[in-house]
Structure formats: C-alpha cells, structure tokens
DOFIRO-892016 format. One line per 5 residues: number of its first residue (from 1); their letters; for each residue x, y, z of C-alpha. Coordinates in nm, 3 decimals. Layout:
NUM = a = X/Y/Z; ...
//
This chain:
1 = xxxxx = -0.356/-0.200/-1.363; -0.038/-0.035/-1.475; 0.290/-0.205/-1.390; 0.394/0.106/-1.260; 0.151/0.258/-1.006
6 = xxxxx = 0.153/0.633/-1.081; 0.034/0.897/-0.850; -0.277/0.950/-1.068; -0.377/0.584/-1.090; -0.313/0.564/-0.676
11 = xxxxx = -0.522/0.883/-0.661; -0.816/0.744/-0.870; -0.855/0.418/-0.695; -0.843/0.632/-0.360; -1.081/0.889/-0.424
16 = xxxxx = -1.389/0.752/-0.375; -1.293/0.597/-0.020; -1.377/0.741/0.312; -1.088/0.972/0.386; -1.014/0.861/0.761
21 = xxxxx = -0.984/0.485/0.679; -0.630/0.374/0.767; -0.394/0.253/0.494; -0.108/-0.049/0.499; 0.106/-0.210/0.279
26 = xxxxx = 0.075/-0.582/0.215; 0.439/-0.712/0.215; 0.607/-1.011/0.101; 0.360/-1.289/-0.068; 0.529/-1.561/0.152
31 = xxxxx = 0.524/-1.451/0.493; 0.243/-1.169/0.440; 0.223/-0.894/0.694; 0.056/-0.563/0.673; 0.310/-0.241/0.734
36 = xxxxx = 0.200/0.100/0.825; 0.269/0.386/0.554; 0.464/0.648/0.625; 0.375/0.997/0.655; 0.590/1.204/0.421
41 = xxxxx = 0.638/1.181/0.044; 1.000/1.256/-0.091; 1.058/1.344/-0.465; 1.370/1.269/-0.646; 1.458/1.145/-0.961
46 = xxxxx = 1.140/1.199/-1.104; 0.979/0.947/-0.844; 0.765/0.970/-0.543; 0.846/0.766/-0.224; 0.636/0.682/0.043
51 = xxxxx = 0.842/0.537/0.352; 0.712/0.182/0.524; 0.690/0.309/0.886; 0.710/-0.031/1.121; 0.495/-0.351/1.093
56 = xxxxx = 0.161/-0.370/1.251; 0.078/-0.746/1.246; -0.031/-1.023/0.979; -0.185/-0.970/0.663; -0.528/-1.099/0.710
61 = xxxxx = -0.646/-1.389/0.526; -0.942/-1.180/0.356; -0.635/-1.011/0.241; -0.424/-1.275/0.074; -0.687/-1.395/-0.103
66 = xxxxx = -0.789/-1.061/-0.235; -0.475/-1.062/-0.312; -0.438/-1.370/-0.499; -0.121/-1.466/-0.258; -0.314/-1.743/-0.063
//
C-alpha cells in the first residue's frame, strides 16, 4: 500500500465492493472509534478532502485486529 492513498488506489480497492455498503473511518489506534465520512469532496492544493462527519460508536474488535491496532 502506498504511503499516500491516492484517489486511484482508494478507487481500486473499492471497486469491486457492493456499492450501497456504508463506509467509516477507523480513528485513533488508542481509543479506536469508527467516524462517518462525509459527503462532499473539496479540491485544493492539488489534494482531495473528504470531511469526517460525527462519530458513530466504537471500532469493533474484528476491526482492530484487521487492523493490526489490537
């Protein structure tokens, strides 16, 4: 994986995924929680940025470990 995620690398793991199946950010290794994404993308600088849009609860477990946090 790059150390940079680029919109064509997120695009390619995505693709093959079922296109109604909700997405959230894992935040913070320490006290993990997932975060919804927000929905509009904003380009500036030669970057794209997608907005966190509130916290829905804890990360799962499953997660973590997936992860490699737990």
């Amino acid at each position: 994986m790059p150390l940079h995620l680029t919109v064509g690398h997120l695009l390619r793991q995505l693709q093959d995924l079922d296109p109604s199946l909700p997405i959230r950010l894992a935040i913070n290794p320490d006290f993990p929680f997932a975060h919804y994404v927000g929905t509009e993308v904003v380009v500036r600088d030669g970057k794209a940025f997608i907005a966190e849009d509130g916290q829905e609860d804890y990360l799962p477990t499953t997660v973590s470990y997936a992860l490699v946090w737990a």
